[in-house]
PyMOL Python script that loads the backbone (N, CA, C, O; Angstrom):
from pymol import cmd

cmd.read_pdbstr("""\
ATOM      1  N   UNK A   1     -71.461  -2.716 -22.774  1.00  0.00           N
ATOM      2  CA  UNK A   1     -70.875  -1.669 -23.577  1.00  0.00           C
ATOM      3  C   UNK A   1     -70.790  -0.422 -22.715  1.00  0.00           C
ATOM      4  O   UNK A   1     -71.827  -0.145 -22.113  1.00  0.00           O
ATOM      5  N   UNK A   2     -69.830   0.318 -22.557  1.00  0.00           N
ATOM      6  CA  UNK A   2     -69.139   1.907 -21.318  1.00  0.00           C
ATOM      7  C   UNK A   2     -68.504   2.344 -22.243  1.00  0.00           C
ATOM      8  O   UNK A   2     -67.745   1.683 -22.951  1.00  0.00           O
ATOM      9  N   UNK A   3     -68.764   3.609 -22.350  1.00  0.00           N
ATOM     10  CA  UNK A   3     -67.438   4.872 -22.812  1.00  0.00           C
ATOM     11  C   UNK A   3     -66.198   4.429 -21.748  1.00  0.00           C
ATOM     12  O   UNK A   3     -66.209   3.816 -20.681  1.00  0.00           O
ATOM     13  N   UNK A   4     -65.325   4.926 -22.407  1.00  0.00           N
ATOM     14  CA  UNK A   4     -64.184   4.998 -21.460  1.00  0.00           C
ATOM     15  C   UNK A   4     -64.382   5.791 -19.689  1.00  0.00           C
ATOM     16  O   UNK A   4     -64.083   5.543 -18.521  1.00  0.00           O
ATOM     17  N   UNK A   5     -65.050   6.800 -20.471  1.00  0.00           N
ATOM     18  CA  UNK A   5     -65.270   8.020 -19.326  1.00  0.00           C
ATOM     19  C   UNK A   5     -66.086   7.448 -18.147  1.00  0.00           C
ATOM     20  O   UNK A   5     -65.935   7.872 -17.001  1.00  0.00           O
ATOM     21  N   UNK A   6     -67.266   6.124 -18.585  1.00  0.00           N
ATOM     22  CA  UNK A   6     -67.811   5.936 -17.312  1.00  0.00           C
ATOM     23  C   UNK A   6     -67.334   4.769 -17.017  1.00  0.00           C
ATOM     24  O   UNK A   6     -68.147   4.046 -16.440  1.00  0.00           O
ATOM     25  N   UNK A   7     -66.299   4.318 -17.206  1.00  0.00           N
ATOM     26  CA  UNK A   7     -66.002   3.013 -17.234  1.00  0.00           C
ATOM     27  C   UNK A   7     -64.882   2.842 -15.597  1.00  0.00           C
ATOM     28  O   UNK A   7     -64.768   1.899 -14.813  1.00  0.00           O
ATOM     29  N   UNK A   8     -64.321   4.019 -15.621  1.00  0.00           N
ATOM     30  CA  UNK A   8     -63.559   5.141 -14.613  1.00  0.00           C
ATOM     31  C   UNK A   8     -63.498   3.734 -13.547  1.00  0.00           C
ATOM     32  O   UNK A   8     -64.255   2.795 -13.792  1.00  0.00           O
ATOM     33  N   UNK A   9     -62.510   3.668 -12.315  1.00  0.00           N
ATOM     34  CA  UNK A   9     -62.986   2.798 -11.328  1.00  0.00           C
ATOM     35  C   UNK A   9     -63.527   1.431 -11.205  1.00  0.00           C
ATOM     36  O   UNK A   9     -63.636   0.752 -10.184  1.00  0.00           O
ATOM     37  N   UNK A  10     -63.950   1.053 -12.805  1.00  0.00           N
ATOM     38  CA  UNK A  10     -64.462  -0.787 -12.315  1.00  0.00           C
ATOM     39  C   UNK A  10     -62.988  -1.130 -13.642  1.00  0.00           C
ATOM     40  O   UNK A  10     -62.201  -0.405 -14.250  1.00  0.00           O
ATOM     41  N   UNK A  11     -63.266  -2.717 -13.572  1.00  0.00           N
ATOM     42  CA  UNK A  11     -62.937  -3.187 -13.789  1.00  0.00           C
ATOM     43  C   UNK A  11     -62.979  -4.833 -14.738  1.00  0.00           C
ATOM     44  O   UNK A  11     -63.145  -5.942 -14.230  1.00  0.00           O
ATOM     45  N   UNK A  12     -62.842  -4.625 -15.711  1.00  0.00           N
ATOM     46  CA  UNK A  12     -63.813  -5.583 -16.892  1.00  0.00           C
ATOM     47  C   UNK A  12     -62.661  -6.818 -17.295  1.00  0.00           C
ATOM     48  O   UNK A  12     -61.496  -6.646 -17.652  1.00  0.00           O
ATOM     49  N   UNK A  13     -63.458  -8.215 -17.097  1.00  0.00           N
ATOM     50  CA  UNK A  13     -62.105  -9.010 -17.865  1.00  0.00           C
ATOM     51  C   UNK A  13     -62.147  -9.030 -18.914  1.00  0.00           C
ATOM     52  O   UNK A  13     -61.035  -9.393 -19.299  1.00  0.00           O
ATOM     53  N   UNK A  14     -63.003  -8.796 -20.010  1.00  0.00           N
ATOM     54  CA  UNK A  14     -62.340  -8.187 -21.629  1.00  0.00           C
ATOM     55  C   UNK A  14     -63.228  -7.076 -21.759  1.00  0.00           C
ATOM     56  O   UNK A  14     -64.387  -6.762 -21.484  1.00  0.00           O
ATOM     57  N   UNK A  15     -62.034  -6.537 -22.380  1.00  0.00           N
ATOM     58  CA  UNK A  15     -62.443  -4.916 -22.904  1.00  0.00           C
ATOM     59  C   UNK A  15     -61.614  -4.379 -24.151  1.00  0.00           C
ATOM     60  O   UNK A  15     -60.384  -4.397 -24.167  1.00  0.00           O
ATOM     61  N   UNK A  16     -62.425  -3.882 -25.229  1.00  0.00           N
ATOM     62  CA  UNK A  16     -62.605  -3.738 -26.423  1.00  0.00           C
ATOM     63  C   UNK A  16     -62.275  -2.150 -26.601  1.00  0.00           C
ATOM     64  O   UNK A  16     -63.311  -1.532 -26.356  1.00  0.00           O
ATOM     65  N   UNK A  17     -61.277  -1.321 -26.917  1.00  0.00           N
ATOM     66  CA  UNK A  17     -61.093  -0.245 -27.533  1.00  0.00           C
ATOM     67  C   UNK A  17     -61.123  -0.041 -28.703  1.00  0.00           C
ATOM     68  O   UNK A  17     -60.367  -0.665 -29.448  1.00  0.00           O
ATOM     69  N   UNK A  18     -62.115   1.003 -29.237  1.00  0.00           N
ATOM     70  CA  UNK A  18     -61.969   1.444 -30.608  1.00  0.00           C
ATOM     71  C   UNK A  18     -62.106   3.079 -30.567  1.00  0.00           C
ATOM     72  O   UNK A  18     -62.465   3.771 -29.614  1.00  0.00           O
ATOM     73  N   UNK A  19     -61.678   3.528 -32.008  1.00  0.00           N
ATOM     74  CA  UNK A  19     -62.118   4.744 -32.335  1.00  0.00           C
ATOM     75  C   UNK A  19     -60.956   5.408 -31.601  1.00  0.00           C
ATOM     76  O   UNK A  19     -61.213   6.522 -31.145  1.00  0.00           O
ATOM     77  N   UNK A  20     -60.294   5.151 -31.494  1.00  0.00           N
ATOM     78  CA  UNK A  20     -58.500   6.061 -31.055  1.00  0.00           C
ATOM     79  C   UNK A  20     -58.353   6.710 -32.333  1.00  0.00           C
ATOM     80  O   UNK A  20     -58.905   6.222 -33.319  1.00  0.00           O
ATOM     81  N   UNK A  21     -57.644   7.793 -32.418  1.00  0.00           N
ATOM     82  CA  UNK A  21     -57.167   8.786 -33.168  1.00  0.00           C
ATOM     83  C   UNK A  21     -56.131   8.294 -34.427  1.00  0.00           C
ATOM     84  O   UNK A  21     -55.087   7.682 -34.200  1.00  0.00           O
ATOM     85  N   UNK A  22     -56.523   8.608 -35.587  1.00  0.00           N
ATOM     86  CA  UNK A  22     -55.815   8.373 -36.783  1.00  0.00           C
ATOM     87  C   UNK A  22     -54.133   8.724 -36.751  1.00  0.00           C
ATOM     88  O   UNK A  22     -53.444   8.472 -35.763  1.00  0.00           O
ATOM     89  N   UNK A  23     -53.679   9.252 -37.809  1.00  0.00           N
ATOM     90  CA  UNK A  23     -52.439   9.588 -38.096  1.00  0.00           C
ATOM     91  C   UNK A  23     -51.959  11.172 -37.284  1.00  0.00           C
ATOM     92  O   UNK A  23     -50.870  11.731 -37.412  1.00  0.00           O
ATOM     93  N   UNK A  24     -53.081  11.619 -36.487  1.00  0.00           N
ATOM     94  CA  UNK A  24     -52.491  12.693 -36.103  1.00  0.00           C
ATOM     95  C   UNK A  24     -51.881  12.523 -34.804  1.00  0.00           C
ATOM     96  O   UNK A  24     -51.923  11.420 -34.258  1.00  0.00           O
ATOM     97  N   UNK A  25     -51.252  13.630 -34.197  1.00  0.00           N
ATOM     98  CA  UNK A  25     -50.377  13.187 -32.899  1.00  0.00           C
ATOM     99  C   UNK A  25     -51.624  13.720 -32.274  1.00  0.00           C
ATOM    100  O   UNK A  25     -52.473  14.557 -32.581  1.00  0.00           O
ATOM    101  N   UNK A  26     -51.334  12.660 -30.970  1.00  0.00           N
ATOM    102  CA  UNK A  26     -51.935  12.260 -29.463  1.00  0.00           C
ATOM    103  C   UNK A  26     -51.922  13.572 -28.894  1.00  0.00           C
ATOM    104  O   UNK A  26     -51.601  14.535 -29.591  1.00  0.00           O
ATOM    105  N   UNK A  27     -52.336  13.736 -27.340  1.00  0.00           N
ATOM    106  CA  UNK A  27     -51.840  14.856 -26.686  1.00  0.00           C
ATOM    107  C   UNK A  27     -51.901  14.295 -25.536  1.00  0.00           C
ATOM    108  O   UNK A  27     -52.596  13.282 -25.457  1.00  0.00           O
ATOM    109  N   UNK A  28     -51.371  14.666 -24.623  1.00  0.00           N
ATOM    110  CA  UNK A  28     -51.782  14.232 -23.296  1.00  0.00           C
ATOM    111  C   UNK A  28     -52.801  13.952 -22.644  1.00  0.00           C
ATOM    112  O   UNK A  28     -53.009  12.770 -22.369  1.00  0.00           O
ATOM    113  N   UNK A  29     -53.664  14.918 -22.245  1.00  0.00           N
ATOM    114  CA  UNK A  29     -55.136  14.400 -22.187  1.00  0.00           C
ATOM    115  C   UNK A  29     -55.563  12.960 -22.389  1.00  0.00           C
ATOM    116  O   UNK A  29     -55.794  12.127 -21.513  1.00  0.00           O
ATOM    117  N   UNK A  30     -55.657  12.746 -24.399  1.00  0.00           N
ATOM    118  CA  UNK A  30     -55.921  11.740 -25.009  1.00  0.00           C
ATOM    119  C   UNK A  30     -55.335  10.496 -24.406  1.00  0.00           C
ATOM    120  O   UNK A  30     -55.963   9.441 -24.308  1.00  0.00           O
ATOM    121  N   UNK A  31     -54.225  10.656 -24.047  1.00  0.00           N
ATOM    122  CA  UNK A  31     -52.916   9.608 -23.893  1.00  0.00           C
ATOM    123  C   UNK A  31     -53.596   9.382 -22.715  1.00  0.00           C
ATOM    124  O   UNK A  31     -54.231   8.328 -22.729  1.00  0.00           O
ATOM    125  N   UNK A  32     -53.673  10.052 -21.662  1.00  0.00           N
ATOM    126  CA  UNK A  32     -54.547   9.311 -20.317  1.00  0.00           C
ATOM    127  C   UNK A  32     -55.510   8.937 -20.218  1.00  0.00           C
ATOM    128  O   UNK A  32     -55.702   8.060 -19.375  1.00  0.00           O
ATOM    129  N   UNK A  33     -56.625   9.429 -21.052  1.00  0.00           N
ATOM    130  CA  UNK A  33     -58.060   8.717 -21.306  1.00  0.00           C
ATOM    131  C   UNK A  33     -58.349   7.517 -21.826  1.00  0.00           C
ATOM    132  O   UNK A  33     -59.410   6.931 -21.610  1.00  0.00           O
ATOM    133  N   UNK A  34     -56.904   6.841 -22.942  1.00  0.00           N
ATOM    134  CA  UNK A  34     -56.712   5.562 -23.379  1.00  0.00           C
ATOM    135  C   UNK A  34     -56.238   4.913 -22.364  1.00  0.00           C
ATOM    136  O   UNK A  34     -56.828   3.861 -22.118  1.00  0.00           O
ATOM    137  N   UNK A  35     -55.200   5.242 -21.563  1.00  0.00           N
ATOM    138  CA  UNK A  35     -54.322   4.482 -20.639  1.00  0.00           C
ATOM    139  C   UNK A  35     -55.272   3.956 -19.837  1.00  0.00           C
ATOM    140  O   UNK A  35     -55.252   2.757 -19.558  1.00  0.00           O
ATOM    141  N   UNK A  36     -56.714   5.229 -19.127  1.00  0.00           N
ATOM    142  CA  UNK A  36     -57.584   4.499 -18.567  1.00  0.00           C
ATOM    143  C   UNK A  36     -58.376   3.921 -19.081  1.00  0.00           C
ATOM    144  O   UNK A  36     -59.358   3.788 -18.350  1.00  0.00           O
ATOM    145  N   UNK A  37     -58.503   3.373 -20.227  1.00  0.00           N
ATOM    146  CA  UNK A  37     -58.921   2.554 -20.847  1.00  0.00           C
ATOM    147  C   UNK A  37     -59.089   1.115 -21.034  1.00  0.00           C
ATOM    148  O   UNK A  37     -59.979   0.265 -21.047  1.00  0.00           O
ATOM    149  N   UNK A  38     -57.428   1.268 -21.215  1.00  0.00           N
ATOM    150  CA  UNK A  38     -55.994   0.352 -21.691  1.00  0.00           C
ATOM    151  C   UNK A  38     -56.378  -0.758 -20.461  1.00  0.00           C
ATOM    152  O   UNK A  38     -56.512  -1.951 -20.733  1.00  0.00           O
ATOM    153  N   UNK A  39     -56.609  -0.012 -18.490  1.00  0.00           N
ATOM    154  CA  UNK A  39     -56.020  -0.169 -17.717  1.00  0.00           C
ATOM    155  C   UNK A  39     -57.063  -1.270 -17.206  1.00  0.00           C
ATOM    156  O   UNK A  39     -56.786  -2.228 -16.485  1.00  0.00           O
ATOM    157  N   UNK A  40     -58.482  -0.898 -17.795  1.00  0.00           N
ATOM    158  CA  UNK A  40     -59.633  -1.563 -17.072  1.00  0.00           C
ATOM    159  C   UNK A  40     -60.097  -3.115 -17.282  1.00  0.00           C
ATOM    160  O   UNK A  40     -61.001  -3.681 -16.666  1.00  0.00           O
ATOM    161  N   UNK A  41     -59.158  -3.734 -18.425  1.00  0.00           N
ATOM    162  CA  UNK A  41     -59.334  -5.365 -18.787  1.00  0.00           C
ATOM    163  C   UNK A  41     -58.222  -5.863 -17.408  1.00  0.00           C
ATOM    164  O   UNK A  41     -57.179  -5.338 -17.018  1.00  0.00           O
ATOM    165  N   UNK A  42     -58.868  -6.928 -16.977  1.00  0.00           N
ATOM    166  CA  UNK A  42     -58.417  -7.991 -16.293  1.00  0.00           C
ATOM    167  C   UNK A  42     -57.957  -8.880 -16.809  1.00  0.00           C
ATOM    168  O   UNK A  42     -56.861  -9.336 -16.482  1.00  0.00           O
ATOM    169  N   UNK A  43     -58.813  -9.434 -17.917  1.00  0.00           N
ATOM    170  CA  UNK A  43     -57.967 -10.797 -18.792  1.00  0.00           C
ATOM    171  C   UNK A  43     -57.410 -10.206 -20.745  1.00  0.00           C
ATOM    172  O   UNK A  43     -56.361 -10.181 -21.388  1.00  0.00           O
ATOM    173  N   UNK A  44     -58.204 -10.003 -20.874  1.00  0.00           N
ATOM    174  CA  UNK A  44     -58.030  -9.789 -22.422  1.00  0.00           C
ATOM    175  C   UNK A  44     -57.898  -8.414 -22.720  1.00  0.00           C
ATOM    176  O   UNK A  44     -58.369  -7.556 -21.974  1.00  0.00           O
ATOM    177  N   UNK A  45     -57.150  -8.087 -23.995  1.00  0.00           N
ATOM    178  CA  UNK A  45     -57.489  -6.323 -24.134  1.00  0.00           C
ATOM    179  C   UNK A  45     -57.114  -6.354 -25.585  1.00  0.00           C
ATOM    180  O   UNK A  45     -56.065  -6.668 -26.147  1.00  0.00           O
ATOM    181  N   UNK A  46     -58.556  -5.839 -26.137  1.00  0.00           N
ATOM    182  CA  UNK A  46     -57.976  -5.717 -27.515  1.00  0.00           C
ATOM    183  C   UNK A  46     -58.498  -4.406 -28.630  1.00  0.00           C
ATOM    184  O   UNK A  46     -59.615  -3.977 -28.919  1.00  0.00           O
ATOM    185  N   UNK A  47     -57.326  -4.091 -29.001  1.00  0.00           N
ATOM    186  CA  UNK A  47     -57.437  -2.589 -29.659  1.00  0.00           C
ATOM    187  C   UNK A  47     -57.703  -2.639 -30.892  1.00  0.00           C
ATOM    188  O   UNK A  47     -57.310  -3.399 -31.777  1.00  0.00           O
ATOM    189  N   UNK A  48     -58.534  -1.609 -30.892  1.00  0.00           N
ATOM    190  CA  UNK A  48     -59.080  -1.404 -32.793  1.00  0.00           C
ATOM    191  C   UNK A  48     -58.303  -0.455 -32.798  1.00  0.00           C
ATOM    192  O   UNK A  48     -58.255   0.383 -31.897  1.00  0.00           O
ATOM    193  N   UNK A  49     -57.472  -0.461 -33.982  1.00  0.00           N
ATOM    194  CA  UNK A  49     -56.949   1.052 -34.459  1.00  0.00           C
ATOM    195  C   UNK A  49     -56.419   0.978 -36.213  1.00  0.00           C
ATOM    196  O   UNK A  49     -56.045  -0.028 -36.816  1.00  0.00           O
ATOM    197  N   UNK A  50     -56.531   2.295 -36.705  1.00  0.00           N
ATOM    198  CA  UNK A  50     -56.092   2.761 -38.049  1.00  0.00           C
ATOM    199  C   UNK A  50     -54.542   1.886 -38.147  1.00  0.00           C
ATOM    200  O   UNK A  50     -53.756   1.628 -37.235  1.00  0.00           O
ATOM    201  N   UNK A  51     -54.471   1.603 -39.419  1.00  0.00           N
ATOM    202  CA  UNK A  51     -52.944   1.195 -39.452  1.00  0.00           C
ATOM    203  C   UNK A  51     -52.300   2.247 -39.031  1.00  0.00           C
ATOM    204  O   UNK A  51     -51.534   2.372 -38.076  1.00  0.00           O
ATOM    205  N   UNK A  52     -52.812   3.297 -40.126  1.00  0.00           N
ATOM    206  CA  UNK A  52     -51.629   4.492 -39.454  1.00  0.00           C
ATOM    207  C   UNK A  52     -51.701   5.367 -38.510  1.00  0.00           C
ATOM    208  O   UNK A  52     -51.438   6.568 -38.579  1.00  0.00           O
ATOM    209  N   UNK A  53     -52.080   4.727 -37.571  1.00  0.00           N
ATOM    210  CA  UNK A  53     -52.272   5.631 -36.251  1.00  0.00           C
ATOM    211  C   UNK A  53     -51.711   5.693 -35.333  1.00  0.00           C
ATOM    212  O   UNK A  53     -51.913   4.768 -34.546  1.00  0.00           O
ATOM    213  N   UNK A  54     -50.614   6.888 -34.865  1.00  0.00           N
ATOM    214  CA  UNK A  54     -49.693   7.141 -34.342  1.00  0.00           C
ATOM    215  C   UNK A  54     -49.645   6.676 -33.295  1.00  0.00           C
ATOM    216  O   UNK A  54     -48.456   6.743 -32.986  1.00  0.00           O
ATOM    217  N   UNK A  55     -50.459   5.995 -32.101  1.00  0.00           N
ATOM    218  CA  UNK A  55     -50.561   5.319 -31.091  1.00  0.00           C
ATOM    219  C   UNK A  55     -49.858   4.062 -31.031  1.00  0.00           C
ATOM    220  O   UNK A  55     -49.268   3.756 -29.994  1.00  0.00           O
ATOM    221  N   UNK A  56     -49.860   3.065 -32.350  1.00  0.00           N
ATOM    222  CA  UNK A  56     -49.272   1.805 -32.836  1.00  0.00           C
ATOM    223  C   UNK A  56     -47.836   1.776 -32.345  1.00  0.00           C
ATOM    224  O   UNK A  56     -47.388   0.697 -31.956  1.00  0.00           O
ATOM    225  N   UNK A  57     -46.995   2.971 -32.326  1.00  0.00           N
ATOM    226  CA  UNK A  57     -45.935   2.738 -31.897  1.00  0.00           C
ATOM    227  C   UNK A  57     -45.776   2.773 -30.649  1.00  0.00           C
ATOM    228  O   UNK A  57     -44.680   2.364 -30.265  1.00  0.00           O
ATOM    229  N   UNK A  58     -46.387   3.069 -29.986  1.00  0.00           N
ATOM    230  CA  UNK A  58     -46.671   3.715 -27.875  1.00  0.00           C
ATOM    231  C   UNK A  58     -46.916   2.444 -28.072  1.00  0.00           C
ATOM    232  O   UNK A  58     -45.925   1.734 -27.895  1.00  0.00           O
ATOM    233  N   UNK A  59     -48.218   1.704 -28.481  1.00  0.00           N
ATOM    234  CA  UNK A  59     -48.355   0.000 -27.689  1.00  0.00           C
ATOM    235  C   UNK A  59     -47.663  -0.653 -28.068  1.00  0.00           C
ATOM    236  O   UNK A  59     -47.627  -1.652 -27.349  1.00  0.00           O
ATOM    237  N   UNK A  60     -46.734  -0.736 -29.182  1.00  0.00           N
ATOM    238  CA  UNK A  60     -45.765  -1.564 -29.471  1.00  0.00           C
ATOM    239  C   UNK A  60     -44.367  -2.143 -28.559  1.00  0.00           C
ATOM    240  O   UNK A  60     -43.713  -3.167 -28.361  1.00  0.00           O
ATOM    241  N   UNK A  61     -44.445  -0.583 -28.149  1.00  0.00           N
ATOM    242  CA  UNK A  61     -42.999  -0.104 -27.094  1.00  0.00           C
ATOM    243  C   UNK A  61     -43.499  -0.337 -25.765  1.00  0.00           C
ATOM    244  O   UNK A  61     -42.771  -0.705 -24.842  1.00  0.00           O
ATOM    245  N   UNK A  62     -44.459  -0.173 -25.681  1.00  0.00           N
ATOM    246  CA  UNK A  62     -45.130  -0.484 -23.928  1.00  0.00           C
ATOM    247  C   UNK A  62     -44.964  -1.807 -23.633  1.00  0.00           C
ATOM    248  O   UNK A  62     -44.560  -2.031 -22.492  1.00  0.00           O
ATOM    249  N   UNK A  63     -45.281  -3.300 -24.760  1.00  0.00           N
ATOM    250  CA  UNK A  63     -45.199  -4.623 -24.767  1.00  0.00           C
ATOM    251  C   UNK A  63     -43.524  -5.185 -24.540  1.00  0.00           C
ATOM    252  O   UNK A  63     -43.077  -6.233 -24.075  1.00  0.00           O
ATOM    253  N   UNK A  64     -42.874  -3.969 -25.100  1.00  0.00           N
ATOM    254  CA  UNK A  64     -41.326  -4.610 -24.954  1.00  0.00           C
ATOM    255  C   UNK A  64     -41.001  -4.374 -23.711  1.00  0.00           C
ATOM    256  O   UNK A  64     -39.904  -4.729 -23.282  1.00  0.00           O
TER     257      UNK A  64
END
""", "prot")
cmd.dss("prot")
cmd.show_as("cartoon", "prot")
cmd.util.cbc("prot")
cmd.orient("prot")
């Protein structure tokens, strides 16, 4: 189990995101702290998020 923040530099073959931001808008910052997030699974990657959480559409569009 790593925060995102120390997770920085390695590299995990599954990795588990949760606790991303509800219905409000993202900001930049945020948006790169997930991406390095996003970035650190090797095999599997799987996201917890709010239905309505404005992020749903960014990973939706990133897969196409």
């Amino acid at each position: 189990l790593s925060a995102i923040d120390s997770a920085q530099g390695q590299d995990y073959t599954n990795v588990i995101v949760c606790g991303l931001p509800g219905p409000r808008e993202i900001n930049t910052a945020e948006r790169k702290r997930i991406y390095s997030g996003f970035t650190r699974a090797t095999h599997d990657l799987a996201v917890v998020v709010q239905v309505d959480s404005s992020i749903i559409d960014d990973i939706q569009e990133a897969q196409t």
